[in-house]
DSSP file (Angstrom, degrees, kcal/mol; ACC not computed):
  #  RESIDUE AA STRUCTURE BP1 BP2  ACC     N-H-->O    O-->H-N    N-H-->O    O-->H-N    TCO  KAPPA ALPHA  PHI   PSI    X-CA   Y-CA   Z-CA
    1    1 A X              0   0    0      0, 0.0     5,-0.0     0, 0.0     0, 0.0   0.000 360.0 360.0 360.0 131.1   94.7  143.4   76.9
    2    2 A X        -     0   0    0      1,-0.1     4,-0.2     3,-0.0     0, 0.0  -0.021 360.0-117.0 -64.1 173.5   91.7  144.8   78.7
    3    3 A X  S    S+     0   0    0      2,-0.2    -1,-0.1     3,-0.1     5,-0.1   0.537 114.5  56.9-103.3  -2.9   91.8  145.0   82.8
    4    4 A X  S >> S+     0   0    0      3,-0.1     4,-3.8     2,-0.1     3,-2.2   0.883 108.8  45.6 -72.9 -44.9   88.8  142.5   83.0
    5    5 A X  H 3> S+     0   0    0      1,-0.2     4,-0.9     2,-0.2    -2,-0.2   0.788 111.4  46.8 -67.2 -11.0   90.7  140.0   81.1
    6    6 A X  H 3> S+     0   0    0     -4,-0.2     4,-1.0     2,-0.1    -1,-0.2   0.623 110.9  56.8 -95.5   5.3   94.0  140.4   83.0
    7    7 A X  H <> S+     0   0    0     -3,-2.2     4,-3.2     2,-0.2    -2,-0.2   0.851 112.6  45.9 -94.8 -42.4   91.6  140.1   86.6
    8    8 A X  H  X S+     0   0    0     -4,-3.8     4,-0.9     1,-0.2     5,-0.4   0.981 113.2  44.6 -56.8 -62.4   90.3  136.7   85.1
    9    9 A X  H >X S+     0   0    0     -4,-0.9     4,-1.1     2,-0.2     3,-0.7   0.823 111.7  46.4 -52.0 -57.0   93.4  135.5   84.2
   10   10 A X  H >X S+     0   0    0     -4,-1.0     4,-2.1     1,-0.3     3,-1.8   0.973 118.1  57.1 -93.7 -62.2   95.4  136.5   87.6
   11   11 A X  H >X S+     0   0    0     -4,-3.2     4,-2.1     1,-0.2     3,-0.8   0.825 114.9  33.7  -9.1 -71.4   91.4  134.6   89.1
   12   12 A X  H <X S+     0   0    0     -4,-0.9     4,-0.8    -3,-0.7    -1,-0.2   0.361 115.7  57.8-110.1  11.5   92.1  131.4   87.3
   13   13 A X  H << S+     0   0    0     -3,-1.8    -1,-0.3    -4,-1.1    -3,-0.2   0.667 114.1  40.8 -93.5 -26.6   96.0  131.8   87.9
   14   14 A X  H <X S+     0   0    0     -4,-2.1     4,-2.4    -3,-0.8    -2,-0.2   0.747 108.4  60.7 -76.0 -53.9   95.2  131.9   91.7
   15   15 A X  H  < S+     0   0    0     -4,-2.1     4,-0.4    -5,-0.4    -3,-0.1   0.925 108.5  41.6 -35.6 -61.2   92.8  129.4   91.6
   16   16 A X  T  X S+     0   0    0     -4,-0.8     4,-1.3     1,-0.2     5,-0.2   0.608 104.9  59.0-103.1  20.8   95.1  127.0   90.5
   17   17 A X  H  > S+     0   0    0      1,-0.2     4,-0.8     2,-0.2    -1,-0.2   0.676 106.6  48.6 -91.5 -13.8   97.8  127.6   92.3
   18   18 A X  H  < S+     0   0    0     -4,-2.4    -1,-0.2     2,-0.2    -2,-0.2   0.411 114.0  48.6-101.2   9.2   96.1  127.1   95.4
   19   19 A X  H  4 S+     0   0    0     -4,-0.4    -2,-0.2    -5,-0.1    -3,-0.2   0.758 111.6  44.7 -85.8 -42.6   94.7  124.0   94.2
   20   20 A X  H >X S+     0   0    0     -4,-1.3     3,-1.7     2,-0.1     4,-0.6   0.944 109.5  58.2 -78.4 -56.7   97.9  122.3   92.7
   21   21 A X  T 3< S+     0   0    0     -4,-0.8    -1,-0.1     1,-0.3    -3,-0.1   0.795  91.5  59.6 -45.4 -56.2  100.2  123.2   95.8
   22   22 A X  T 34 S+     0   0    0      1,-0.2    -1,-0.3    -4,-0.2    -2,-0.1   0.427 104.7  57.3 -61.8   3.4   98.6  121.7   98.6
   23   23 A X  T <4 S+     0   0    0     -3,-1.7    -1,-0.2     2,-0.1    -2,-0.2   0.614 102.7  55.6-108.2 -58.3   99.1  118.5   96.6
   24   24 A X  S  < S+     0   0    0     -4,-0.6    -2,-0.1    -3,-0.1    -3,-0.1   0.086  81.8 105.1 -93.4  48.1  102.9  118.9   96.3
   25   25 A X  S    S-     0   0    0      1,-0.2    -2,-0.1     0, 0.0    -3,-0.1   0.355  79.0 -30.3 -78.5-135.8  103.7  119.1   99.5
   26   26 A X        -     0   0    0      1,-0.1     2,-0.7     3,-0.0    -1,-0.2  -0.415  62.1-111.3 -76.1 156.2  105.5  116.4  101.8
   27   27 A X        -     0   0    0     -3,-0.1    -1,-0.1    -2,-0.1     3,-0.1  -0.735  37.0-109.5-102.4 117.4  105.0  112.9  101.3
   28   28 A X        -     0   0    0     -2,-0.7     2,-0.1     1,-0.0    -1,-0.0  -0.134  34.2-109.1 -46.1 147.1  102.9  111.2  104.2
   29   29 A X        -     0   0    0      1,-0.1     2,-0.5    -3,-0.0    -1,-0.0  -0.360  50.9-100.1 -93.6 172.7  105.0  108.9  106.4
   30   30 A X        -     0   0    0     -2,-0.1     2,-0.2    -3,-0.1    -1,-0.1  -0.728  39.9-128.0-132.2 116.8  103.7  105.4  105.4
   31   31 A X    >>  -     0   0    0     -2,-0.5     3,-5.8     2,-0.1     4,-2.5  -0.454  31.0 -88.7 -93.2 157.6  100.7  103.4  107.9
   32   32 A X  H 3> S+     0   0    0      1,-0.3     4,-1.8     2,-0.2     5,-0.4   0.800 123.3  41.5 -19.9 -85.9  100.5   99.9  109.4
   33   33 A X  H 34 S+     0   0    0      1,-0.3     4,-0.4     2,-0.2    -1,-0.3   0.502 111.7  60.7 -87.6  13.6   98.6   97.8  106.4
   34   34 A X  H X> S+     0   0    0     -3,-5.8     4,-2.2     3,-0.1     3,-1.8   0.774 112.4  38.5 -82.3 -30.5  101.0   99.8  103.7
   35   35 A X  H 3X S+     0   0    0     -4,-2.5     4,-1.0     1,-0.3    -2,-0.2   0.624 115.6  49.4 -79.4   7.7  103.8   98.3  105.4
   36   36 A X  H 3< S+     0   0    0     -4,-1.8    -1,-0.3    -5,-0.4    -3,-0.2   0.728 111.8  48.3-103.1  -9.2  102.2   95.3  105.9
   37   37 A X  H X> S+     0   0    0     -3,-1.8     4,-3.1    -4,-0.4     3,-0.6   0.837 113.2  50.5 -58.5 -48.1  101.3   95.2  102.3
   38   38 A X  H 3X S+     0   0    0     -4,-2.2     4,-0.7     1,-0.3    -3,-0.1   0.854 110.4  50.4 -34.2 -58.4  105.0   96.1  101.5
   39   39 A X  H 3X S+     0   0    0     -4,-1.0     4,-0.9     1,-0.2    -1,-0.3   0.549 107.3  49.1 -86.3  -6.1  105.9   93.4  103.6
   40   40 A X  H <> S+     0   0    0     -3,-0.6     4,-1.6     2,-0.2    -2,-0.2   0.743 110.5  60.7 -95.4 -33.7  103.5   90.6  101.9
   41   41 A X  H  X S+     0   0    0     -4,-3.1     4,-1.5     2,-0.2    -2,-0.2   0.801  99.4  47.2 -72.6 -24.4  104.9   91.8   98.5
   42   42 A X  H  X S+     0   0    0     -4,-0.7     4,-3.1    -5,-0.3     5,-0.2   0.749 109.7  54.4 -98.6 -17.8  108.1   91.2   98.8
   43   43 A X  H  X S+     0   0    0     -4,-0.9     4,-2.0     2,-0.2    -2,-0.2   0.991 104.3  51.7 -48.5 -62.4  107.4   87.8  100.1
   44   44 A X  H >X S+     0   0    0     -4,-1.6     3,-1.0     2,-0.2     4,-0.9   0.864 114.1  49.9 -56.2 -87.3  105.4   86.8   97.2
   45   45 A X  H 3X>S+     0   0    0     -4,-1.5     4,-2.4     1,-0.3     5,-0.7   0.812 104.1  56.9 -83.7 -67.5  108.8   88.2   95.3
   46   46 A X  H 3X5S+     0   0    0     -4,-3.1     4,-1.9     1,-0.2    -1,-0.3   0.876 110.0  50.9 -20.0 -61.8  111.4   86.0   97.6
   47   47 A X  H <X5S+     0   0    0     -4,-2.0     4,-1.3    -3,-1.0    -2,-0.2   0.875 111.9  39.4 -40.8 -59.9  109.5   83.0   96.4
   48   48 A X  H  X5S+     0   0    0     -4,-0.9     4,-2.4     1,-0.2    -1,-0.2   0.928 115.0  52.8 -73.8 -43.3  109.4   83.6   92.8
   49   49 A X  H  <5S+     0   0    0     -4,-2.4    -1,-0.2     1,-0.2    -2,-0.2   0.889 109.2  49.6 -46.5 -36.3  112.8   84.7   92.9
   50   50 A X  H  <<S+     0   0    0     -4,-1.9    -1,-0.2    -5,-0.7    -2,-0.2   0.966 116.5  45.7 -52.1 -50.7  113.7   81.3   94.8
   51   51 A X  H  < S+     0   0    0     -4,-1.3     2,-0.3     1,-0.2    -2,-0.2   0.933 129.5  18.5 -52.9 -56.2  111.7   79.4   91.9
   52   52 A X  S  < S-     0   0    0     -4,-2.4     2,-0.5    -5,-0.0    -1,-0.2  -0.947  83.5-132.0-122.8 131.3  113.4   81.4   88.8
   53   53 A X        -     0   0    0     -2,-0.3    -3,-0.1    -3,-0.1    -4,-0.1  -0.777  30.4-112.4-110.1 141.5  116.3   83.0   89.7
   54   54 A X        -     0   0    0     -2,-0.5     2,-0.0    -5,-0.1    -1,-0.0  -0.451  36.5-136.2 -71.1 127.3  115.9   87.6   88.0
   55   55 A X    >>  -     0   0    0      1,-0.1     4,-1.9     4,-0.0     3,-0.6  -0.197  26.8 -89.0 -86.4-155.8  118.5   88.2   85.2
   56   56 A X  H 3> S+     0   0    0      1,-0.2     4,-2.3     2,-0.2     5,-0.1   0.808 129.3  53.0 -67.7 -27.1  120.5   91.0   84.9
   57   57 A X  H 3> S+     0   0    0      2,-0.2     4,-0.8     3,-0.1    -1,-0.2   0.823 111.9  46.8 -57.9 -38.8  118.1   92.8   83.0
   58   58 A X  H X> S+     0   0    0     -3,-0.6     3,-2.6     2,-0.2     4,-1.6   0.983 107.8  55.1 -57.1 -76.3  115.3   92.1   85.7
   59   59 A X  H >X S+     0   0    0     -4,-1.9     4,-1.0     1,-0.2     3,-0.5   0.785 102.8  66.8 -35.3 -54.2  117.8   93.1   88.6
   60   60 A X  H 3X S+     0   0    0     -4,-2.3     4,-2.0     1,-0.3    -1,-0.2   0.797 110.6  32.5  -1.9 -60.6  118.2   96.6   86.4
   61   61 A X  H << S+     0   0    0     -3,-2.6    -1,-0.3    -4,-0.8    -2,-0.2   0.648 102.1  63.9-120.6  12.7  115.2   97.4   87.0
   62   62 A X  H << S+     0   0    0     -4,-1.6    -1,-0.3    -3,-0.5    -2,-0.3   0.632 115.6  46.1 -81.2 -26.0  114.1   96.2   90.3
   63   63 A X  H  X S+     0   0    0     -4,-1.0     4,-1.2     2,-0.2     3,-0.4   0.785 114.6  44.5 -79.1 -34.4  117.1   98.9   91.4
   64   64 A X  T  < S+     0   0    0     -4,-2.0     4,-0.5     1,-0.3    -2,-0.2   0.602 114.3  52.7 -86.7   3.5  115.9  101.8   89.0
   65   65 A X  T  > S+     0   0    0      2,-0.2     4,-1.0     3,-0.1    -1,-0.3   0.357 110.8  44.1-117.8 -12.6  112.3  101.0   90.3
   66   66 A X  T  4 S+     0   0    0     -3,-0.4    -2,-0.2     2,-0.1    -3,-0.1   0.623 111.8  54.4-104.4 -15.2  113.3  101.3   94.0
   67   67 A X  T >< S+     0   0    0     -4,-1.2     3,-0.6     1,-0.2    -2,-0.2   0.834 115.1  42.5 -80.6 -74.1  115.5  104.7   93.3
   68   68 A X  T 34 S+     0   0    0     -4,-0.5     2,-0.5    -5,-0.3    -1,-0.2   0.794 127.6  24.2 -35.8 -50.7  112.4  106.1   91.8
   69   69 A X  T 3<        0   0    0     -4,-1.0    -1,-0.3     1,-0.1    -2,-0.1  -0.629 360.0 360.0-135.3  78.0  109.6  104.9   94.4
   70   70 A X    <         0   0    0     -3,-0.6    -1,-0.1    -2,-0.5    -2,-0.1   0.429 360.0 360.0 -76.9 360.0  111.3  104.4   97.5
């Protein structure tokens, strides 16, 4: 491999590591209207749940859906 093509590559290898990173950092603590969204959705879900009561299958994945995207 020539030494221009290993200075591009180590370029577009830099490039995107300093693009991608700053992306996975920490997850931002959570503002006023999402948690008041938060809080309006799970009203709307009390209700229906009141109406039609979730079977187990439902319940399933209302837990594996809260482990995942807490």
């Amino acid at each position: 491999m020539s030494k221009q093509r290993k200075n591009s590559i180590s370029i577009v290898a830099a490039l995107l590591f300093g693009v991608v990173v700053p992306f996975t950092g920490c997850e931002a603590e959570k503002g006023p209207a999402e948690k008041a969204g938060a809080a309006v959705d799970k009203g709307i879900q009390d209700a229906k749940d009141a109406v039609t009561n979730p079977g187990p299958g439902e319940k399933a994945r209302r837990a594996v859906e809260k482990e995942a995207y807490p």
